[in-house]
mmCIF file as Biopython writes it, N, C-alpha, C and O atoms, coordinates in Angstrom:
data_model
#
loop_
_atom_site.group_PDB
_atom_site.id
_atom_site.type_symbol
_atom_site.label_atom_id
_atom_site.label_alt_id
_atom_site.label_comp_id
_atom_site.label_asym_id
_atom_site.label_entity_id
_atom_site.label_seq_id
_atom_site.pdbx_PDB_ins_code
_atom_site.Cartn_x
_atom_site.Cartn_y
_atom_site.Cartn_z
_atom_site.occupancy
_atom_site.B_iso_or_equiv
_atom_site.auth_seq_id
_atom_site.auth_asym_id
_atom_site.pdbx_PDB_model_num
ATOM 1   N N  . UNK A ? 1  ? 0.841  -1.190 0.000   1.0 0.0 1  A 1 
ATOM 2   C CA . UNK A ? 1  ? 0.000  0.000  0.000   1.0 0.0 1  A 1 
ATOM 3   C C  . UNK A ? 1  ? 0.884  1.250  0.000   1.0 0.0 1  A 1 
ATOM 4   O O  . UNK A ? 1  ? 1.751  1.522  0.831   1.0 0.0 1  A 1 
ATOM 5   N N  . UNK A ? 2  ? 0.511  1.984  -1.096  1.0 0.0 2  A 1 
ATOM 6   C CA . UNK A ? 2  ? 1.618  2.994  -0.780  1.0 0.0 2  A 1 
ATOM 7   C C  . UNK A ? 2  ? 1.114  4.374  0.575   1.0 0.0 2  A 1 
ATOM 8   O O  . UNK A ? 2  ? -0.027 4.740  0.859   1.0 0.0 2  A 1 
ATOM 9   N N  . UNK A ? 3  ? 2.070  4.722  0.998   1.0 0.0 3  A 1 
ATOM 10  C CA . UNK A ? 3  ? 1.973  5.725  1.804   1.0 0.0 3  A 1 
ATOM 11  C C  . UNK A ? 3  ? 2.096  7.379  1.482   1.0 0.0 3  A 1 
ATOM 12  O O  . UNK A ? 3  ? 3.080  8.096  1.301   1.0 0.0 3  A 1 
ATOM 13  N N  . UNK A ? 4  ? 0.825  7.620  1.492   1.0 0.0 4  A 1 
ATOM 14  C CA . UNK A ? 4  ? 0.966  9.442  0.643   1.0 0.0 4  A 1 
ATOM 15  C C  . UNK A ? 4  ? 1.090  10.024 2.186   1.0 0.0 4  A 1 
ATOM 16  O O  . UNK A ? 4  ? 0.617  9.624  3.250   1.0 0.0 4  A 1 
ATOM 17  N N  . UNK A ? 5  ? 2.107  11.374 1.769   1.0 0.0 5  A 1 
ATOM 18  C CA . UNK A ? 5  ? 2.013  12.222 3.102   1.0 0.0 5  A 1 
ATOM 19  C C  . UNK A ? 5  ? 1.874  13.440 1.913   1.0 0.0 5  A 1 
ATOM 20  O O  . UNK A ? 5  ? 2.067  13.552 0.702   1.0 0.0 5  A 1 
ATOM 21  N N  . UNK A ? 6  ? 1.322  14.442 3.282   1.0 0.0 6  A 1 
ATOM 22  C CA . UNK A ? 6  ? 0.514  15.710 2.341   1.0 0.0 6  A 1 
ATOM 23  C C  . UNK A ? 6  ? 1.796  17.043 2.712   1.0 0.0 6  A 1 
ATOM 24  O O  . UNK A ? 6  ? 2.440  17.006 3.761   1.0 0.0 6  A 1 
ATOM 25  N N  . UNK A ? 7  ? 1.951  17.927 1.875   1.0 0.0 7  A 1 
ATOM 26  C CA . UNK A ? 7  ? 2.877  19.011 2.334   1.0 0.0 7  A 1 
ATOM 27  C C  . UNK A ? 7  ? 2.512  19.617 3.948   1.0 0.0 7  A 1 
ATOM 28  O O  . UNK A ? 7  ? 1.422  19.590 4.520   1.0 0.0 7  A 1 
ATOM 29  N N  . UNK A ? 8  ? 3.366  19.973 4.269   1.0 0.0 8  A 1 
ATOM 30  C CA . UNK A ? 8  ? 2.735  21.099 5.580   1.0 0.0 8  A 1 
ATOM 31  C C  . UNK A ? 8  ? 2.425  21.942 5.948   1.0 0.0 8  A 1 
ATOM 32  O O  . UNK A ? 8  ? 2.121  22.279 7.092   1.0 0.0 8  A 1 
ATOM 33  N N  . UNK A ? 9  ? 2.450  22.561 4.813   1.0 0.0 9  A 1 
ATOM 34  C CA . UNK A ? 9  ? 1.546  23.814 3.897   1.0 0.0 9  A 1 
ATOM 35  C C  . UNK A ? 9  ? 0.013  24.133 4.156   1.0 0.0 9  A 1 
ATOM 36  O O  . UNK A ? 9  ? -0.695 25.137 4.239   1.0 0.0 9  A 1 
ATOM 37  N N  . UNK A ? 10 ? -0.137 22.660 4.248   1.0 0.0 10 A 1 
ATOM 38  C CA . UNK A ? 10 ? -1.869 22.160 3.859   1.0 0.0 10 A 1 
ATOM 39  C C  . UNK A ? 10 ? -2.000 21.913 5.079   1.0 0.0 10 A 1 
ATOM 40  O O  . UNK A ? 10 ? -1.214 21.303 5.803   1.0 0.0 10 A 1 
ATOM 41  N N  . UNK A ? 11 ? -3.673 22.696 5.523   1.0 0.0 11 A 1 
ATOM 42  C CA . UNK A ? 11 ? -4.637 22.258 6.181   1.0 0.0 11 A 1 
ATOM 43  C C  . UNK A ? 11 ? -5.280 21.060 5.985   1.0 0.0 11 A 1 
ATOM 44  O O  . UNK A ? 11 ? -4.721 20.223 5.275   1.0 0.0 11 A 1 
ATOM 45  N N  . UNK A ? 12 ? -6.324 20.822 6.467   1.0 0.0 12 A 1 
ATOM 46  C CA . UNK A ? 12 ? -7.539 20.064 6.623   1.0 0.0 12 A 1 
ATOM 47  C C  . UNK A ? 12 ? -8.058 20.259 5.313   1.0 0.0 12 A 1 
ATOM 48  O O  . UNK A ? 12 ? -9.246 19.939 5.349   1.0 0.0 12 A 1 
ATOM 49  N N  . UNK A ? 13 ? -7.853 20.492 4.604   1.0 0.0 13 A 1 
ATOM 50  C CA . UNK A ? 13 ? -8.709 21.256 3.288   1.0 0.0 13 A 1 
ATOM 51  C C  . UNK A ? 13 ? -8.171 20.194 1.920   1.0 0.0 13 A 1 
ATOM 52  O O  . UNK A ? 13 ? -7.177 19.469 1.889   1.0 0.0 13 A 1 
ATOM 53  N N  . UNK A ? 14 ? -8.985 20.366 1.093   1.0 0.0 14 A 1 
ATOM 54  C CA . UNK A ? 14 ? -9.004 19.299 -0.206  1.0 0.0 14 A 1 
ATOM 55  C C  . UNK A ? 14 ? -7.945 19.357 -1.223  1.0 0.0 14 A 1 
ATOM 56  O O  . UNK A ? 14 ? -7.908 18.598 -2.192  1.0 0.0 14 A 1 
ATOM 57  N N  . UNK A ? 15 ? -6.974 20.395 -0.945  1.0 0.0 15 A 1 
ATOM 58  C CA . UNK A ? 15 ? -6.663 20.752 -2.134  1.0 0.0 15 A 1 
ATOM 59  C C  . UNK A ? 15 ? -4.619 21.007 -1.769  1.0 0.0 15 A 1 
ATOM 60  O O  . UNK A ? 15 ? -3.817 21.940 -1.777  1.0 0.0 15 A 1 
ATOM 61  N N  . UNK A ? 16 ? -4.612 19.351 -1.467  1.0 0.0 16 A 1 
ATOM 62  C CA . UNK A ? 16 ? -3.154 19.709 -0.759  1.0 0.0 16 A 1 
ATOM 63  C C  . UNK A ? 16 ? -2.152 18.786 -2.030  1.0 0.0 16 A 1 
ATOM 64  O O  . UNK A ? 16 ? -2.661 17.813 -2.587  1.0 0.0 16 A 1 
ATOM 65  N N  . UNK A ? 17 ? -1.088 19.121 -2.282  1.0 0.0 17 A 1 
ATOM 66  C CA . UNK A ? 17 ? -0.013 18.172 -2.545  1.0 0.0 17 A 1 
ATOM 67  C C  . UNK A ? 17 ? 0.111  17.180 -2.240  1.0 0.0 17 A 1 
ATOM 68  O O  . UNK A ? 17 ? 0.528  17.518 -1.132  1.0 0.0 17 A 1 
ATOM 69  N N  . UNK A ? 18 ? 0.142  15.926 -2.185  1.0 0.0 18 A 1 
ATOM 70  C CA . UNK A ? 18 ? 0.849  14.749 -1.935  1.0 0.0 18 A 1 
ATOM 71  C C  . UNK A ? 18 ? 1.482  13.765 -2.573  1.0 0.0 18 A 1 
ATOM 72  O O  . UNK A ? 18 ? 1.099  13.219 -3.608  1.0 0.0 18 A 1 
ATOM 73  N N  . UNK A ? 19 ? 2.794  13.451 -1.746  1.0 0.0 19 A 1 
ATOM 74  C CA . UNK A ? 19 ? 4.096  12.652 -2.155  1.0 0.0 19 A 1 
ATOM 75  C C  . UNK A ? 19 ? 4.022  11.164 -1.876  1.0 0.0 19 A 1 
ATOM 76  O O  . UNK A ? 19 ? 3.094  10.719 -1.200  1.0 0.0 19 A 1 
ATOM 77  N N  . UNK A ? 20 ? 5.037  10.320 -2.408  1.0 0.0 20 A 1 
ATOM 78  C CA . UNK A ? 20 ? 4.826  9.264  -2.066  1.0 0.0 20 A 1 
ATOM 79  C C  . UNK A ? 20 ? 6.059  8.380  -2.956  1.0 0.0 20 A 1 
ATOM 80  O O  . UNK A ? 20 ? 6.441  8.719  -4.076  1.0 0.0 20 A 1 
ATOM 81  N N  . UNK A ? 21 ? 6.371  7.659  -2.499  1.0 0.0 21 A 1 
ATOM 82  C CA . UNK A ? 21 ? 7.699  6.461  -3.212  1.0 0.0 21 A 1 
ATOM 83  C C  . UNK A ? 21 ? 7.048  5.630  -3.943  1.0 0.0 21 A 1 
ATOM 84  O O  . UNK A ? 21 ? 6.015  5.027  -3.655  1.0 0.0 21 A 1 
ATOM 85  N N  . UNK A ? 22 ? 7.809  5.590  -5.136  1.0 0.0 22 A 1 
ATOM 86  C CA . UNK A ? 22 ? 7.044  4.961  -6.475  1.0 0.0 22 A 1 
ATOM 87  C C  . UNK A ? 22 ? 7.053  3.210  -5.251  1.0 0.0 22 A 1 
ATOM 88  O O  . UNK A ? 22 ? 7.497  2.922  -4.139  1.0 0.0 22 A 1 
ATOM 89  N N  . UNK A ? 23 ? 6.132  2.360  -6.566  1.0 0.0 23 A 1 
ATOM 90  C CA . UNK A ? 23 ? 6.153  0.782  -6.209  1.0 0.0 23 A 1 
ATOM 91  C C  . UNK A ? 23 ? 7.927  0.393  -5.968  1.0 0.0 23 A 1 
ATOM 92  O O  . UNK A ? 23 ? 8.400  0.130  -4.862  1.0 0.0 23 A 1 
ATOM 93  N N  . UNK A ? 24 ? 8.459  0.418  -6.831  1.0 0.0 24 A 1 
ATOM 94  C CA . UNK A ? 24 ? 9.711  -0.115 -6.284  1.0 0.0 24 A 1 
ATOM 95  C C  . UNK A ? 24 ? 10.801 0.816  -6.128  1.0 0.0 24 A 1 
ATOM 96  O O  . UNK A ? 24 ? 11.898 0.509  -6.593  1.0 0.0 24 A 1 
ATOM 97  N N  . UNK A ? 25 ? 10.620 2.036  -5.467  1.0 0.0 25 A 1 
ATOM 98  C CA . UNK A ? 25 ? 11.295 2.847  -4.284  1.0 0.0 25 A 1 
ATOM 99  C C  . UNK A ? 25 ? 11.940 3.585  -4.987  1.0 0.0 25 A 1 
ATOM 100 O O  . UNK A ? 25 ? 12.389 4.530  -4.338  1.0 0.0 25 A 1 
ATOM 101 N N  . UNK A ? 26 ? 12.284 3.601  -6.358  1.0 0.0 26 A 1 
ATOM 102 C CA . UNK A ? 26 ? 13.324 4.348  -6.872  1.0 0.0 26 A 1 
ATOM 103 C C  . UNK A ? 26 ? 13.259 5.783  -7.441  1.0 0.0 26 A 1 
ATOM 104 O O  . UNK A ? 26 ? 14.154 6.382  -8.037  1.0 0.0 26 A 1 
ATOM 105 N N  . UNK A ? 27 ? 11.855 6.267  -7.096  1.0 0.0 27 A 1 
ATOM 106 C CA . UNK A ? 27 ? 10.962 7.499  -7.784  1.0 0.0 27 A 1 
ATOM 107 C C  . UNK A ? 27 ? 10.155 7.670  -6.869  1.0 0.0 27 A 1 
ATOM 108 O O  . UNK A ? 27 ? 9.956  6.942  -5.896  1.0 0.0 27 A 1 
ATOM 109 N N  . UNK A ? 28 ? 9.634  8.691  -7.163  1.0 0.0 28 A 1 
ATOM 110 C CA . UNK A ? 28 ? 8.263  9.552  -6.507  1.0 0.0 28 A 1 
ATOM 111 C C  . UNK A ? 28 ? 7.076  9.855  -7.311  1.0 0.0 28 A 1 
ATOM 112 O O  . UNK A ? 28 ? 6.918  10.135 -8.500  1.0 0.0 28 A 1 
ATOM 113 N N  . UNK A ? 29 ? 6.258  9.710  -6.271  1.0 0.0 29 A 1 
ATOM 114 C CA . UNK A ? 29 ? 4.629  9.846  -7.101  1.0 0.0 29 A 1 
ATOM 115 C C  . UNK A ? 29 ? 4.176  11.435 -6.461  1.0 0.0 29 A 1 
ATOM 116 O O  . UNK A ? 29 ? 4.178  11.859 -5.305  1.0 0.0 29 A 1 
ATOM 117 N N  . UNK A ? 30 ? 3.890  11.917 -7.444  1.0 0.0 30 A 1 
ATOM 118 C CA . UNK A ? 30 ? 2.887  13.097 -6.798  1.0 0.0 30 A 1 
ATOM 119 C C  . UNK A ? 30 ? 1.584  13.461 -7.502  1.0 0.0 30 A 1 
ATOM 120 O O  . UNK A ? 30 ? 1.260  13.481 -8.689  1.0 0.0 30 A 1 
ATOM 121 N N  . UNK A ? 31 ? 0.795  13.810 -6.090  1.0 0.0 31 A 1 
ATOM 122 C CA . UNK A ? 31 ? -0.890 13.970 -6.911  1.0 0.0 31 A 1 
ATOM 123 C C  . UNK A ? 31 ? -1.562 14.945 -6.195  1.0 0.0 31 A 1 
ATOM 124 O O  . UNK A ? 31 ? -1.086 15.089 -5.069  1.0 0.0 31 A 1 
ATOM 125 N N  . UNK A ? 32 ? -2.628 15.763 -6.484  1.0 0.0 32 A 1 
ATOM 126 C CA . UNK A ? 32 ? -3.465 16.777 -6.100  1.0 0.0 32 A 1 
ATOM 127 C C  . UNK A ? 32 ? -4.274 15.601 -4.990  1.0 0.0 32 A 1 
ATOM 128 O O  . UNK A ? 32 ? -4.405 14.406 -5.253  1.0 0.0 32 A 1 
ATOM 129 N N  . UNK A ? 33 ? -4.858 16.418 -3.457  1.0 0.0 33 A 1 
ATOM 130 C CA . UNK A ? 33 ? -5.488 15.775 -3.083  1.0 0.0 33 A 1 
ATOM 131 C C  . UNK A ? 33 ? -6.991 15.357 -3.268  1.0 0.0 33 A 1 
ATOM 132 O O  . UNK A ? 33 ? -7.580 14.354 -2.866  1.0 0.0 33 A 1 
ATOM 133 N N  . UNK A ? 34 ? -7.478 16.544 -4.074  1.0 0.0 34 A 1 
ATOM 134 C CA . UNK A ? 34 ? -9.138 16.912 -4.563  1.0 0.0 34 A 1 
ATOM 135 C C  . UNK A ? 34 ? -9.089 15.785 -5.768  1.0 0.0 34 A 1 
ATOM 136 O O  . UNK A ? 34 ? -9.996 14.993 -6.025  1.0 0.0 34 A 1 
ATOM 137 N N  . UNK A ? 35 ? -8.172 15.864 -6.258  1.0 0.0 35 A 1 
ATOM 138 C CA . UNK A ? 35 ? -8.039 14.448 -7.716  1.0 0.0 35 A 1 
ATOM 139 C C  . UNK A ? 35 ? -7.183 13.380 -7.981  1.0 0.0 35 A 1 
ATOM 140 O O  . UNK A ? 35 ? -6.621 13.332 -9.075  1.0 0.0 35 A 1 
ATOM 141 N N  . UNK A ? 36 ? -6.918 12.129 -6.765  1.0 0.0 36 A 1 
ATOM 142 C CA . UNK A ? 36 ? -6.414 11.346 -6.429  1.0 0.0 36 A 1 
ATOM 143 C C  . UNK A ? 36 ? -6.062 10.447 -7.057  1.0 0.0 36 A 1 
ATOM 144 O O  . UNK A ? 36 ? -5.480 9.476  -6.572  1.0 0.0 36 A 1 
ATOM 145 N N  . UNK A ? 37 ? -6.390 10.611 -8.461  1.0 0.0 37 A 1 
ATOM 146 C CA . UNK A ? 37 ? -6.375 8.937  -9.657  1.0 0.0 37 A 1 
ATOM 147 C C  . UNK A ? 37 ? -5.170 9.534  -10.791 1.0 0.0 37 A 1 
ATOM 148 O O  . UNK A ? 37 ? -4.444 8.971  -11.610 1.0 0.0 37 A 1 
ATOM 149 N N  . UNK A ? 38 ? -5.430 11.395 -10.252 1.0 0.0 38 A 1 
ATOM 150 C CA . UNK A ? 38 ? -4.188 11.712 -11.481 1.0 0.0 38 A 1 
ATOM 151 C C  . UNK A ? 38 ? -2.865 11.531 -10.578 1.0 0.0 38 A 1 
ATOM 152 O O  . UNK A ? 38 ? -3.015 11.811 -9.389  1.0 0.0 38 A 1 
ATOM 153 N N  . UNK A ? 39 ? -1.742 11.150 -10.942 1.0 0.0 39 A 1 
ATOM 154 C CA . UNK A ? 39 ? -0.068 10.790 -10.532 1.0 0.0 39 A 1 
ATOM 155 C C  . UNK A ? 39 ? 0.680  11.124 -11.500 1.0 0.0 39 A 1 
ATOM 156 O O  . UNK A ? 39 ? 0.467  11.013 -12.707 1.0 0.0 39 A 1 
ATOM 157 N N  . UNK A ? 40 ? 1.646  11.574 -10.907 1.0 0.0 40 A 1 
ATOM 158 C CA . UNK A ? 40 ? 2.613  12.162 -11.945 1.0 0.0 40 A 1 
ATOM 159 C C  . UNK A ? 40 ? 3.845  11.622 -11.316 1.0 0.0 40 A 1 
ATOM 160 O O  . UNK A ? 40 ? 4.070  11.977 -10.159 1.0 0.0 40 A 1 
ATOM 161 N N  . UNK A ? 41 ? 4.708  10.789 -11.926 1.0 0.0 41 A 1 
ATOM 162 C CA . UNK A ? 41 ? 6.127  9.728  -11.436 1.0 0.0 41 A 1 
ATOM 163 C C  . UNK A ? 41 ? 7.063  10.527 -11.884 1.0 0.0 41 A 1 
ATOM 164 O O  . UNK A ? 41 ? 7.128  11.079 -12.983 1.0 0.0 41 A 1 
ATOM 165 N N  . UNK A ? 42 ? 7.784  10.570 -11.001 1.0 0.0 42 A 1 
ATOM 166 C CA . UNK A ? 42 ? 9.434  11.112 -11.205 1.0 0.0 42 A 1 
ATOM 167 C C  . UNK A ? 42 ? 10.685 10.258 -10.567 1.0 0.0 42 A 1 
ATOM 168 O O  . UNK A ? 42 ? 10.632 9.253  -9.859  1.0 0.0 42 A 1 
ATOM 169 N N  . UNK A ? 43 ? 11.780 10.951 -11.027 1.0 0.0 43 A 1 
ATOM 170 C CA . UNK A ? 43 ? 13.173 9.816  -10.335 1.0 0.0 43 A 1 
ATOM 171 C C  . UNK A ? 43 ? 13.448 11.463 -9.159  1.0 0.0 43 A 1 
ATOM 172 O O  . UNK A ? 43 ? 13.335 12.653 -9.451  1.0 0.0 43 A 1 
ATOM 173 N N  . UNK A ? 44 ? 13.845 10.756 -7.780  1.0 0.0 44 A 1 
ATOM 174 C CA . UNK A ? 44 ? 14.545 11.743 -7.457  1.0 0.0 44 A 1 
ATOM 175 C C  . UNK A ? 44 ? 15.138 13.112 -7.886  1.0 0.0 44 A 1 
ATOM 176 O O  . UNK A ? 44 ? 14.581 14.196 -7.711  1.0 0.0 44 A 1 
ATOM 177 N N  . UNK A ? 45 ? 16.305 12.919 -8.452  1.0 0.0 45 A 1 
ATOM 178 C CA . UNK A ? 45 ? 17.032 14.210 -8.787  1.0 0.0 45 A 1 
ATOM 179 C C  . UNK A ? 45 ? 16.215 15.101 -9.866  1.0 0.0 45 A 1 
ATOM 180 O O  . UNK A ? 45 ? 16.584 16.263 -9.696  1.0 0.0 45 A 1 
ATOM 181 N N  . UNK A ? 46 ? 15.326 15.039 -10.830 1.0 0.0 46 A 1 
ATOM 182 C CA . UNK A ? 46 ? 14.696 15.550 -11.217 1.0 0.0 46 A 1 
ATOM 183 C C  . UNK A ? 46 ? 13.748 16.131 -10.236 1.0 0.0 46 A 1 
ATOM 184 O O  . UNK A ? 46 ? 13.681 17.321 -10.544 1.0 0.0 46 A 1 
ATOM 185 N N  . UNK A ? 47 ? 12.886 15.886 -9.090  1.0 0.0 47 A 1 
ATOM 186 C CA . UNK A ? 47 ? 12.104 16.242 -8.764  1.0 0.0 47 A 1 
ATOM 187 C C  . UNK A ? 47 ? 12.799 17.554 -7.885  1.0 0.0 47 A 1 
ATOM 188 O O  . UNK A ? 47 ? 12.217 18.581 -7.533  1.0 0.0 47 A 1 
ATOM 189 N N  . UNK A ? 48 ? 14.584 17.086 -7.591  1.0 0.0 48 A 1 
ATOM 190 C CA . UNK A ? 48 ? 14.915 17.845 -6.933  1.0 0.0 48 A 1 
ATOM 191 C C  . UNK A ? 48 ? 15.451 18.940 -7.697  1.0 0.0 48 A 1 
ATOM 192 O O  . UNK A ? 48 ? 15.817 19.926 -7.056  1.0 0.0 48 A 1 
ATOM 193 N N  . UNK A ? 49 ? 15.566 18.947 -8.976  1.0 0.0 49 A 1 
ATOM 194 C CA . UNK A ? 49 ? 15.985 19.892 -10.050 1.0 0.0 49 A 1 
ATOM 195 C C  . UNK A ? 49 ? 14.887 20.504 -9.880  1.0 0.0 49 A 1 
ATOM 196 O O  . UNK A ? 49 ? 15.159 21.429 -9.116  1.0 0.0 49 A 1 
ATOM 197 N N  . UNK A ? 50 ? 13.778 20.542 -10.142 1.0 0.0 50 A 1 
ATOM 198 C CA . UNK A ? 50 ? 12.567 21.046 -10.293 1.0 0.0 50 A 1 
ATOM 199 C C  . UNK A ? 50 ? 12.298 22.264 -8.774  1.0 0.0 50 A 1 
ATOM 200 O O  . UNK A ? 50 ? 12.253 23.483 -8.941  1.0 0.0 50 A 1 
ATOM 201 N N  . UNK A ? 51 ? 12.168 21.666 -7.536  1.0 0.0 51 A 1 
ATOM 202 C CA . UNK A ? 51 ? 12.090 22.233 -7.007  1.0 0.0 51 A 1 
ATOM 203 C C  . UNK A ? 51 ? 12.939 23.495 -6.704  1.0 0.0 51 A 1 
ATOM 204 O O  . UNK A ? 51 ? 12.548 24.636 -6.454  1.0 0.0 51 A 1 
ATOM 205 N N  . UNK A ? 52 ? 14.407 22.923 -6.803  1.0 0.0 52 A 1 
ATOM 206 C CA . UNK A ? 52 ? 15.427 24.255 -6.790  1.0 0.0 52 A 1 
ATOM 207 C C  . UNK A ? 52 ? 14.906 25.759 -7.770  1.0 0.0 52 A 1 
ATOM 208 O O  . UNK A ? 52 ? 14.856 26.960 -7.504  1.0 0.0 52 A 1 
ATOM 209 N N  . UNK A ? 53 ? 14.546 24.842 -9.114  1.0 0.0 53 A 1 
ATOM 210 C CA . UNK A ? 53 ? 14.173 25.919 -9.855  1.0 0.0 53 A 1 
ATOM 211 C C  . UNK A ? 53 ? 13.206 26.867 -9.339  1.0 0.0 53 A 1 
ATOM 212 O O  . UNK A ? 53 ? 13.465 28.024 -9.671  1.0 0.0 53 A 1 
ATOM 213 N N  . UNK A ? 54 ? 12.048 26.707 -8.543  1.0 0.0 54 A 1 
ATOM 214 C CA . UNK A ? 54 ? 11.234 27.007 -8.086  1.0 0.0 54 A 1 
ATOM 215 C C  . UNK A ? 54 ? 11.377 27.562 -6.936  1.0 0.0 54 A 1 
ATOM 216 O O  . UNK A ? 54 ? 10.390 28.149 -6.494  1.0 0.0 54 A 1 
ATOM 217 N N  . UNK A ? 55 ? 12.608 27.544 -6.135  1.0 0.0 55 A 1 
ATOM 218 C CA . UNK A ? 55 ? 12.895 28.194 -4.891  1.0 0.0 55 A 1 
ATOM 219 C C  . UNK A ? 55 ? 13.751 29.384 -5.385  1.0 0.0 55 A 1 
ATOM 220 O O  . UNK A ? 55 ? 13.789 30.544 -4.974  1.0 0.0 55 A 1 
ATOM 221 N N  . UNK A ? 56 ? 14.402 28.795 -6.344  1.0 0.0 56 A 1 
ATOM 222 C CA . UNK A ? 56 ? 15.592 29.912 -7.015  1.0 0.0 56 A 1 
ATOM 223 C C  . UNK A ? 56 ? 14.338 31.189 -8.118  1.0 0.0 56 A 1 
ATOM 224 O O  . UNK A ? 56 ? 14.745 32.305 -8.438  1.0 0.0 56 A 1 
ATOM 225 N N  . UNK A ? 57 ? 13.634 30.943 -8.311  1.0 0.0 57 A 1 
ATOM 226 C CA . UNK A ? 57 ? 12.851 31.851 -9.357  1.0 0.0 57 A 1 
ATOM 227 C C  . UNK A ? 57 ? 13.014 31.690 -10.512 1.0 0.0 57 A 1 
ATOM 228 O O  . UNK A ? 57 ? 12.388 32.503 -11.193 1.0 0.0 57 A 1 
ATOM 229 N N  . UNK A ? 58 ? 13.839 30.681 -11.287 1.0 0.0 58 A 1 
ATOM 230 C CA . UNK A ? 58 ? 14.005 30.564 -12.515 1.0 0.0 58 A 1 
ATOM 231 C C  . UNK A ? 58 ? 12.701 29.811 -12.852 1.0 0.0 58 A 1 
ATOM 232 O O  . UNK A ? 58 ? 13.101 28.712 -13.234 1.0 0.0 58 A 1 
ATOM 233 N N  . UNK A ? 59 ? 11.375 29.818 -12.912 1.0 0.0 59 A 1 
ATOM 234 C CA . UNK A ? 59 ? 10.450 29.939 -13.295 1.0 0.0 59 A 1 
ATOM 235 C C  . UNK A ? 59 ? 9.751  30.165 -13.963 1.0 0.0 59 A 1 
ATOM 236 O O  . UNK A ? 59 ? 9.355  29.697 -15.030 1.0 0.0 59 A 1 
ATOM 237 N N  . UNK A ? 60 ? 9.377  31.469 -12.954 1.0 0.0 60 A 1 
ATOM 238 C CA . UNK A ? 60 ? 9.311  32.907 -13.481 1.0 0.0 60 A 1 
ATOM 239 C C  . UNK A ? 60 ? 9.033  33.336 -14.631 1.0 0.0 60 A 1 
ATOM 240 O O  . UNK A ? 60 ? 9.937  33.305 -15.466 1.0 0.0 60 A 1 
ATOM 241 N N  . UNK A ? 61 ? 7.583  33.909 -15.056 1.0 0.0 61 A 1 
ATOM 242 C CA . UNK A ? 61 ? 7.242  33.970 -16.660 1.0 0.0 61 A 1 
ATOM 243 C C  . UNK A ? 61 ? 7.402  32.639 -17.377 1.0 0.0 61 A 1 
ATOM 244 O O  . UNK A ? 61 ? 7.657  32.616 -18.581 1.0 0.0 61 A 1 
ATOM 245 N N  . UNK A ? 62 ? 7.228  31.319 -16.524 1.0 0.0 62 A 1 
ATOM 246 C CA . UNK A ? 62 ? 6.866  30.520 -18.069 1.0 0.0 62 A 1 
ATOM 247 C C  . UNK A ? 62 ? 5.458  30.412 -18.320 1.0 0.0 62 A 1 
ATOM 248 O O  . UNK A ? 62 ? 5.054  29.880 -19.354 1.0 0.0 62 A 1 
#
């Protein structure tokens, strides 16, 4: 069974982030909590590329 945990961002409320370790551990799943059937799989370092971008602002206007 996989185990979703929600950001800590999020309240009680429908509309949170959640993470989770692919089936065989080597990736991450992430999904909206209001729409639970959509998943989007990644490997680690990408997800962590991604986020940097997003802390750093290179973003920004896409």
């Amino acid at each position: 069974m996989t185990q979703w945990l929600k950001s800590s961002y999020c309240a009680e409320a429908n509309n949170c982030v959640e993470i989770a370790r692919t089936g065989t551990g080597d990736g991450v799943a992430l999904r909206e909590s209001a729409d639970p059937a959509v998943q989007l799989t990644s490997d680690f370092s990408r997800l962590a590329a991604l986020l940097e971008a997003a802390r750093t602002g290179r973003l920004a206007g896409l």
